[in-house]
LUMKE-214386 format. One record per residue: x, y, z of N, C-alpha, C in turn; residue in one letter; residue number from 1. Coordinates in steps of 0.02 Angstrom, whole numbers, plus 50000, padded with zeros to 5 digits. Last residue first. Example, Ala and Ser with C-alpha at 12.3 -4.5 7.8 and 13.67 -1.06 7.14 Angstrom:
% LUMKE-214386
NODE / 50642 / 49888 / 50354 / 50684 / 49947 / 50357 / 50645 / 50002 / 50394 / s / 2 $
NODE / 50660 / 49716 / 50390 / 50615 / 49775 / 50390 / 50660 / 49835 / 50390 / a / 1 $
//
This chain:
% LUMKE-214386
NODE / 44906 / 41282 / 42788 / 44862 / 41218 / 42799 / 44940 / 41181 / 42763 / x / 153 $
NODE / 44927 / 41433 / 42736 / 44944 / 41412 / 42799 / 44906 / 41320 / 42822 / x / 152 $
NODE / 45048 / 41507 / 42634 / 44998 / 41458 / 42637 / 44996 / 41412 / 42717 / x / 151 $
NODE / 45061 / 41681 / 42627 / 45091 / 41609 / 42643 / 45025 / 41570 / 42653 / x / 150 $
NODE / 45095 / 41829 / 42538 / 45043 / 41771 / 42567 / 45063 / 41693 / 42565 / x / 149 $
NODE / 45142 / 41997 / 42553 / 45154 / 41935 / 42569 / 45090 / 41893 / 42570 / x / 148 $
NODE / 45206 / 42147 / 42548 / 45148 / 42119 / 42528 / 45176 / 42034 / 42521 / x / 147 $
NODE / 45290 / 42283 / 42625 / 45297 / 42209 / 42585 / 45233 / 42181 / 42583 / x / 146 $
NODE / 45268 / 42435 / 42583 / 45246 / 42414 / 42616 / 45262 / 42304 / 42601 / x / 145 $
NODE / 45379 / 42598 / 42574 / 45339 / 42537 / 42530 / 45323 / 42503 / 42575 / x / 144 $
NODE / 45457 / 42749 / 42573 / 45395 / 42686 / 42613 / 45372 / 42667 / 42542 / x / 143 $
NODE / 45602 / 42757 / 42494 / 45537 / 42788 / 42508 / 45507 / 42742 / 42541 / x / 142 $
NODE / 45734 / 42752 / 42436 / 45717 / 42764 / 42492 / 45656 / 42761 / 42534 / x / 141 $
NODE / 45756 / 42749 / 42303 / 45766 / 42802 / 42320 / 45744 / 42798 / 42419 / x / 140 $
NODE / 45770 / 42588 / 42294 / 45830 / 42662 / 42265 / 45809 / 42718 / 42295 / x / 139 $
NODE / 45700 / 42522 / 42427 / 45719 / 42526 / 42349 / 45781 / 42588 / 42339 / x / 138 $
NODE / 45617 / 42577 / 42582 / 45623 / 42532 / 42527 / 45655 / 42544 / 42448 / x / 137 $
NODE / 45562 / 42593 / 42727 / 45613 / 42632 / 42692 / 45637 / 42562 / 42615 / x / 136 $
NODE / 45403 / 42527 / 42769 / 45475 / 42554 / 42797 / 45511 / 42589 / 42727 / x / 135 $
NODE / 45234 / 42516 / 42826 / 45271 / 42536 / 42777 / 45350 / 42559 / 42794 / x / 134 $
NODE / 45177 / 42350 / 42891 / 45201 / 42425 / 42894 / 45245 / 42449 / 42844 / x / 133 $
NODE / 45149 / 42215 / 42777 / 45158 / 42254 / 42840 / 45154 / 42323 / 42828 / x / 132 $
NODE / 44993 / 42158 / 42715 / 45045 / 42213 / 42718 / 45062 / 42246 / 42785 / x / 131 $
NODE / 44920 / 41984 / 42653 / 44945 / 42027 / 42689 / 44985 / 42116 / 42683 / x / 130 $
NODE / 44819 / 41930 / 42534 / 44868 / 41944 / 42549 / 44892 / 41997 / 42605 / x / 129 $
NODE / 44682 / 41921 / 42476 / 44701 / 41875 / 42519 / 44782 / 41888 / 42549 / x / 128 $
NODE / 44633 / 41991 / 42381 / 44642 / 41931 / 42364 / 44677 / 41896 / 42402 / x / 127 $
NODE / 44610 / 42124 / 42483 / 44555 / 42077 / 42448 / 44566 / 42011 / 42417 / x / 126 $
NODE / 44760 / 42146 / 42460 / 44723 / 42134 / 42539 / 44649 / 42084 / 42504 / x / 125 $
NODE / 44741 / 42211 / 42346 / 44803 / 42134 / 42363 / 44766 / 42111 / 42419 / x / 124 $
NODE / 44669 / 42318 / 42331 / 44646 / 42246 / 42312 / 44696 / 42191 / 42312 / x / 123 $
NODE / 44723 / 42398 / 42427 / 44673 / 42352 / 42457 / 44666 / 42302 / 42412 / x / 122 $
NODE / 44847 / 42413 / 42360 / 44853 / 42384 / 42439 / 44783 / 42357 / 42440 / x / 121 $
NODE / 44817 / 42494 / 42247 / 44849 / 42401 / 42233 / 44843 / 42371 / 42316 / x / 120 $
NODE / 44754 / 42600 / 42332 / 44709 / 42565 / 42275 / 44742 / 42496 / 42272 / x / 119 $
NODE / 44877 / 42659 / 42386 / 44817 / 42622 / 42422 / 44768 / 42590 / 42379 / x / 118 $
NODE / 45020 / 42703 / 42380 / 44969 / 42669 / 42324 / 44927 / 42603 / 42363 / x / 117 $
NODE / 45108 / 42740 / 42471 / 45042 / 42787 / 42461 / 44993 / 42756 / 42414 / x / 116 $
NODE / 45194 / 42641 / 42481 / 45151 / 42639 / 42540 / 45090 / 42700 / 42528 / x / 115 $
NODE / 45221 / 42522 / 42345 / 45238 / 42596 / 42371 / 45169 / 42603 / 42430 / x / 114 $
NODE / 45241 / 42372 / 42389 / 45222 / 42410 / 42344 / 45225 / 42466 / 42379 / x / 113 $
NODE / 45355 / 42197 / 42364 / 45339 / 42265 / 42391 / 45294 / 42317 / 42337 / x / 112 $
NODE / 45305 / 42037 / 42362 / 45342 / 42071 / 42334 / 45327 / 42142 / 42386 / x / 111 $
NODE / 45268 / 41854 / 42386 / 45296 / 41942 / 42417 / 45309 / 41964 / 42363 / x / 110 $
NODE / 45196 / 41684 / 42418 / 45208 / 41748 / 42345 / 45220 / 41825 / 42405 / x / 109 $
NODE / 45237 / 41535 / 42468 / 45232 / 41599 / 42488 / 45234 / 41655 / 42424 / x / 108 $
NODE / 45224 / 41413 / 42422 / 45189 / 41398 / 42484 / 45219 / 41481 / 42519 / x / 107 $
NODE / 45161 / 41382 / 42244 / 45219 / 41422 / 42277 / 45166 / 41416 / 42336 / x / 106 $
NODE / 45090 / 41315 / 42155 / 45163 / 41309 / 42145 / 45193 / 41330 / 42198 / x / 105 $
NODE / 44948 / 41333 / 42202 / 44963 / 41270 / 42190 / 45037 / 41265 / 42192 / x / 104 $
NODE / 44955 / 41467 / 42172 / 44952 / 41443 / 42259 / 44951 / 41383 / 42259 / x / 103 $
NODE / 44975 / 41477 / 42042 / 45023 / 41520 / 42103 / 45011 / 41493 / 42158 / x / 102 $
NODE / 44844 / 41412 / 42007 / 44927 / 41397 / 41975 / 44971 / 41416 / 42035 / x / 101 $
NODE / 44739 / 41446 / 42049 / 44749 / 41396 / 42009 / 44801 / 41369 / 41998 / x / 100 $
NODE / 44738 / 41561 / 42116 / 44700 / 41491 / 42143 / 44712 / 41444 / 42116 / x / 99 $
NODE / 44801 / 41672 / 42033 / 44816 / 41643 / 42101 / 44768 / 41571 / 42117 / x / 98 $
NODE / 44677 / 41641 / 41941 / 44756 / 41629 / 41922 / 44801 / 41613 / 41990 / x / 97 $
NODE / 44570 / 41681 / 42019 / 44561 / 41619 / 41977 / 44657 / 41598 / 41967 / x / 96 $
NODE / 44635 / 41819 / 42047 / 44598 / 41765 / 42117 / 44622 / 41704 / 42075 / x / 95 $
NODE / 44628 / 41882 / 41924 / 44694 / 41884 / 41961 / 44656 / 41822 / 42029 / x / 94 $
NODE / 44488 / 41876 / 41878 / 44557 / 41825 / 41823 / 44574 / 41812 / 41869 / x / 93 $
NODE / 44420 / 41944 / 41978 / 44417 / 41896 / 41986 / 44439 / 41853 / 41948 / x / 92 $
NODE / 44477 / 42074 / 41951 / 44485 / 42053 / 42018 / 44483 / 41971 / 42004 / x / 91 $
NODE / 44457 / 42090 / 41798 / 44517 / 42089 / 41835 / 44499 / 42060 / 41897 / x / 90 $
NODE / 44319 / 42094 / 41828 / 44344 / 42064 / 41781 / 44392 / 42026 / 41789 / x / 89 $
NODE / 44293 / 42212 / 41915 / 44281 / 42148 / 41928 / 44306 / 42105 / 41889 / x / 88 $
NODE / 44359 / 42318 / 41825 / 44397 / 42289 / 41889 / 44353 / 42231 / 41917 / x / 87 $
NODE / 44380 / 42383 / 41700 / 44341 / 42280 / 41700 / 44374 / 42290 / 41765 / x / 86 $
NODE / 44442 / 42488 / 41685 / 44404 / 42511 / 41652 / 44343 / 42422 / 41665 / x / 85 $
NODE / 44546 / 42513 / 41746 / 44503 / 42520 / 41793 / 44435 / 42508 / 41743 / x / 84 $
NODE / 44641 / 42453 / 41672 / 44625 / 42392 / 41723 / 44564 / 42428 / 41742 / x / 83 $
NODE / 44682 / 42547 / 41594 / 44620 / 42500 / 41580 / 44621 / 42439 / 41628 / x / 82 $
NODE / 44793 / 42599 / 41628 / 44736 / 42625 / 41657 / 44678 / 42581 / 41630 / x / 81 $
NODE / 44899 / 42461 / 41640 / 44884 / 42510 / 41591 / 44824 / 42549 / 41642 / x / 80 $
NODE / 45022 / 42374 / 41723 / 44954 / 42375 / 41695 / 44940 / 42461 / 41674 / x / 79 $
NODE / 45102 / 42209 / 41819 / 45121 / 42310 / 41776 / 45059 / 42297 / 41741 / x / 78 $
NODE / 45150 / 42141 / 41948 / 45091 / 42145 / 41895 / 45117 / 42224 / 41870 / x / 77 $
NODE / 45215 / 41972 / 42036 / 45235 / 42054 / 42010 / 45158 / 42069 / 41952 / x / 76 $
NODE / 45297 / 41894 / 42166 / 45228 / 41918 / 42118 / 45259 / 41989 / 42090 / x / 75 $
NODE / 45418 / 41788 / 42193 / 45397 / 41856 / 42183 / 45350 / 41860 / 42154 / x / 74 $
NODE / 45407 / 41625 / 42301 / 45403 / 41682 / 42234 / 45394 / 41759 / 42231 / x / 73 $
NODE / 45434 / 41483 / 42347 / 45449 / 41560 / 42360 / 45447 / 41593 / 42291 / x / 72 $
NODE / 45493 / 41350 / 42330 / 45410 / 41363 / 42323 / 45401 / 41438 / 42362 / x / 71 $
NODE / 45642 / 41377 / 42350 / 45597 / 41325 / 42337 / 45533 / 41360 / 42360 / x / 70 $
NODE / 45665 / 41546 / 42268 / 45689 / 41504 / 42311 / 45630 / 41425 / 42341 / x / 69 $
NODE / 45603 / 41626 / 42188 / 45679 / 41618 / 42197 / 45697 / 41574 / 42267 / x / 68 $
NODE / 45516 / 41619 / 42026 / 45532 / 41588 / 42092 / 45603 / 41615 / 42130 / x / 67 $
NODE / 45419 / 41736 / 41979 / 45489 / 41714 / 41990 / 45496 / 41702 / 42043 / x / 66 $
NODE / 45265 / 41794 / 41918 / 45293 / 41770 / 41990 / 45360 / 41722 / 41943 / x / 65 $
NODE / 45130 / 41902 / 41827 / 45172 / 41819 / 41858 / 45227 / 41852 / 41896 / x / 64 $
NODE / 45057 / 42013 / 41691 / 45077 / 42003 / 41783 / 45106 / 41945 / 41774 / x / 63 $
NODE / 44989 / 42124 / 41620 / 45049 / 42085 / 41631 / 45071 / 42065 / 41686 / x / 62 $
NODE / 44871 / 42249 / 41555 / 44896 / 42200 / 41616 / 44934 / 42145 / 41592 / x / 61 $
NODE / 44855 / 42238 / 41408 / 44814 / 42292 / 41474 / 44855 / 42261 / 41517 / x / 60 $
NODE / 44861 / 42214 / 41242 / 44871 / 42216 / 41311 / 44884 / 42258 / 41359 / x / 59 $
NODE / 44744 / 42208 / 41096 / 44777 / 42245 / 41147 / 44797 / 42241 / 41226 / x / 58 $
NODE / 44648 / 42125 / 41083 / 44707 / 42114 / 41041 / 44746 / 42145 / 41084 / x / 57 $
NODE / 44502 / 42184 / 41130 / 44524 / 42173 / 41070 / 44610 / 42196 / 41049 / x / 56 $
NODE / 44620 / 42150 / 41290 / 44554 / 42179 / 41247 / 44558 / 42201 / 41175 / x / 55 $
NODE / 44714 / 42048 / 41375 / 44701 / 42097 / 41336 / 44631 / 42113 / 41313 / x / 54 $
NODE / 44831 / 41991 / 41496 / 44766 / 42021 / 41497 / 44744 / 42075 / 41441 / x / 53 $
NODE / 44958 / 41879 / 41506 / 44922 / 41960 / 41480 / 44851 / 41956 / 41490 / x / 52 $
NODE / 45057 / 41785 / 41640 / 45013 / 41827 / 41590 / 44989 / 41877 / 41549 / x / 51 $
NODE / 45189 / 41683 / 41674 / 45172 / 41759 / 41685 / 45103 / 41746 / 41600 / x / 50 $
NODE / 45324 / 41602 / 41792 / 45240 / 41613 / 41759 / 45197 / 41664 / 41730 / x / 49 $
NODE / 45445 / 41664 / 41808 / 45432 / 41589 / 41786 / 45374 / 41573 / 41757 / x / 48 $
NODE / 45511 / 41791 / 41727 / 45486 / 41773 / 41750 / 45464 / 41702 / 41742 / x / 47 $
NODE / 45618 / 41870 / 41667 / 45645 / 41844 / 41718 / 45583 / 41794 / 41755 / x / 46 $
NODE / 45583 / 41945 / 41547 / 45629 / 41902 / 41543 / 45664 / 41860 / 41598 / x / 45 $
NODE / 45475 / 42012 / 41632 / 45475 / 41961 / 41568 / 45528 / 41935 / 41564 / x / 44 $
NODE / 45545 / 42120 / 41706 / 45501 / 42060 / 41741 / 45486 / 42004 / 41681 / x / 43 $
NODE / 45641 / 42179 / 41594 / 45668 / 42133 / 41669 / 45629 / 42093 / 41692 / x / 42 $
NODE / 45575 / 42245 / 41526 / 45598 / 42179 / 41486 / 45620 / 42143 / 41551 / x / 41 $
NODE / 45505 / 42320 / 41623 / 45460 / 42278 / 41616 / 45489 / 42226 / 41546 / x / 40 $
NODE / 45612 / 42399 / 41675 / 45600 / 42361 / 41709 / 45551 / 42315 / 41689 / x / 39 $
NODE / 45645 / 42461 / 41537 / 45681 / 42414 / 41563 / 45663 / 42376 / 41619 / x / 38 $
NODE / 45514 / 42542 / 41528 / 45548 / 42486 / 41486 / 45580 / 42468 / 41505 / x / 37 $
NODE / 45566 / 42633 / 41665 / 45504 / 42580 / 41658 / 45509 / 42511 / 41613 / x / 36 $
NODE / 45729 / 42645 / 41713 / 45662 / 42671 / 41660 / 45611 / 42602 / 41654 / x / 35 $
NODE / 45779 / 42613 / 41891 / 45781 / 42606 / 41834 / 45711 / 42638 / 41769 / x / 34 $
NODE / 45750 / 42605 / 42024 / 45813 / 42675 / 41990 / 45804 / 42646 / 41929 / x / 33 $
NODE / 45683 / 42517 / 42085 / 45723 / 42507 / 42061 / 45770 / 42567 / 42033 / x / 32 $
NODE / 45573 / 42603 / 42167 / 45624 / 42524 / 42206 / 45679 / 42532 / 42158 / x / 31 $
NODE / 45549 / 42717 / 42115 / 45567 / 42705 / 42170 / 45610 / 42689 / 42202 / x / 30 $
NODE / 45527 / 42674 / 41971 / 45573 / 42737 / 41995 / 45616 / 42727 / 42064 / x / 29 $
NODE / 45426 / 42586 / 41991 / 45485 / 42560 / 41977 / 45548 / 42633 / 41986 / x / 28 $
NODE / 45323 / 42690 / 42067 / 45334 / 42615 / 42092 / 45417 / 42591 / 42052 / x / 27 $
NODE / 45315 / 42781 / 41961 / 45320 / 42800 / 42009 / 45357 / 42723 / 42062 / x / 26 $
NODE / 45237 / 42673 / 41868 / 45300 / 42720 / 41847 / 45329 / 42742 / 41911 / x / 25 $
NODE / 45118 / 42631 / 41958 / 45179 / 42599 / 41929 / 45240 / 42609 / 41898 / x / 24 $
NODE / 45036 / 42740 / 41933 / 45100 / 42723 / 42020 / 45142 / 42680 / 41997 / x / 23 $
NODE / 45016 / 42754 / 41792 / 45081 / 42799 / 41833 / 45093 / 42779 / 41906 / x / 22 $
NODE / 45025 / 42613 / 41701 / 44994 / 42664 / 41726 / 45046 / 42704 / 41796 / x / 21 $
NODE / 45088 / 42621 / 41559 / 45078 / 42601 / 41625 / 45051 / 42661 / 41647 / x / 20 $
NODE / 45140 / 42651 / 41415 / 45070 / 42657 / 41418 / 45067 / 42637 / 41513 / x / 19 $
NODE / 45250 / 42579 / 41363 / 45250 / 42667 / 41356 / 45183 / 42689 / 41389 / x / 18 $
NODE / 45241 / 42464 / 41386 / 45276 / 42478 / 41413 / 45298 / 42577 / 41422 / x / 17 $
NODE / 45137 / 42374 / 41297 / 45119 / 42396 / 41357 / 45175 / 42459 / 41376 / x / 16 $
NODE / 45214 / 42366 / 41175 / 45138 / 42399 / 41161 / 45115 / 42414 / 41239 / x / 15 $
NODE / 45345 / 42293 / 41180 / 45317 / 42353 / 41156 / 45277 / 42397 / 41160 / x / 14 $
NODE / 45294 / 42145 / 41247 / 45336 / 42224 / 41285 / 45335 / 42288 / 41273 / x / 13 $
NODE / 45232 / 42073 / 41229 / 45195 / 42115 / 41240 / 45220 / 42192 / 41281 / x / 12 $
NODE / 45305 / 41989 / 41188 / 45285 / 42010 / 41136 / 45238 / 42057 / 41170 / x / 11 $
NODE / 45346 / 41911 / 41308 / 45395 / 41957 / 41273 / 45366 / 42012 / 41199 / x / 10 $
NODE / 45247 / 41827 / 41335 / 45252 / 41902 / 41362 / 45294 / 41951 / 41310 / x / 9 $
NODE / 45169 / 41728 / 41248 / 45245 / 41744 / 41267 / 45224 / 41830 / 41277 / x / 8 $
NODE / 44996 / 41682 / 41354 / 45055 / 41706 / 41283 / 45136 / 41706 / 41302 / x / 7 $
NODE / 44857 / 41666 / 41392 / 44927 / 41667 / 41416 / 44994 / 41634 / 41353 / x / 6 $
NODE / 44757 / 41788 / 41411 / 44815 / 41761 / 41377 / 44852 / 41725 / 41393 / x / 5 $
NODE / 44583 / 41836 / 41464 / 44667 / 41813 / 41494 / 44705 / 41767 / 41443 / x / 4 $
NODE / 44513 / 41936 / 41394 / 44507 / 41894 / 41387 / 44590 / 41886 / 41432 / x / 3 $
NODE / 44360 / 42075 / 41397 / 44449 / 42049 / 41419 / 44432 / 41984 / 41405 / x / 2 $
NODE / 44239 / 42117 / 41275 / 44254 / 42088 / 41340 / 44328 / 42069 / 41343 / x / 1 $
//
């Protein structure tokens, strides 16, 4: 069975970072012009809250949020094909973690995701998060869609 970590990421840079799963390769290509490893020492070494998600020992998922501005955050998640392998599992860590911490700290979480990767769109939509229309986004240009959730009470 998964278990949620919450560890020093940094140690989980190695072992995830050759292994993502491919919209997510595709996804940092995109926005950033940069090689995957580097974008995933970038979200670790930049992040304020962040998790693993592993299975015997092995990490599957890496996700948290950088604040950048009072109670404004970036969400972010990179993950292996073994997310598909516990997606209730997953669905309902990522809710519990958002419910617990992220929507307690922050009164908005955005980030952007590529506008053909309909699988991360609905289950952001499922945990409650918005997507506009898809516009022109990142290094190379492409539709992405911003993904947003503000706290409205």
């Amino acid at each position: 069975m998964p278990r949620l970590e919450a560890v020093t990421l940094e140690m989980r840079h190695a072992v995830i970072s050759g292994r993502l799963r491919e919209c997510d390769v595709r996804e940092i290509r995109a926005a950033d012009g940069i090689p995957p490893d580097e974008a995933v020492r970038f979200c670790i070494g930049n992040t304020d809250d962040g998790w693993a998600f592993e299975a015997d020992g092995d990490p599957w998922v890496i996700l948290g949020a950088v604040g950048v501005q009072e109670r404004r955050g970036i969400i972010w998640l990179l993950g292996t094909d073994l997310i598909y392998d516990h997606p209730v599992w997953f669905h309902k860590t990522c809710a519990r973690i958002l419910d617990e911490v992220l929507r307690v700290r922050y009164d908005e979480l955005f980030n952007w995701v590529g506008a053909e990767n309909e699988t991360s769109l609905r289950w952001l939509e499922a945990l409650g998060f918005a997507a506009d229309k898809p516009e022109p986004f990142g290094a190379e240009g492409l539709p992405f869609r911003r993904i947003h959730w503000e706290r409205t009470v």
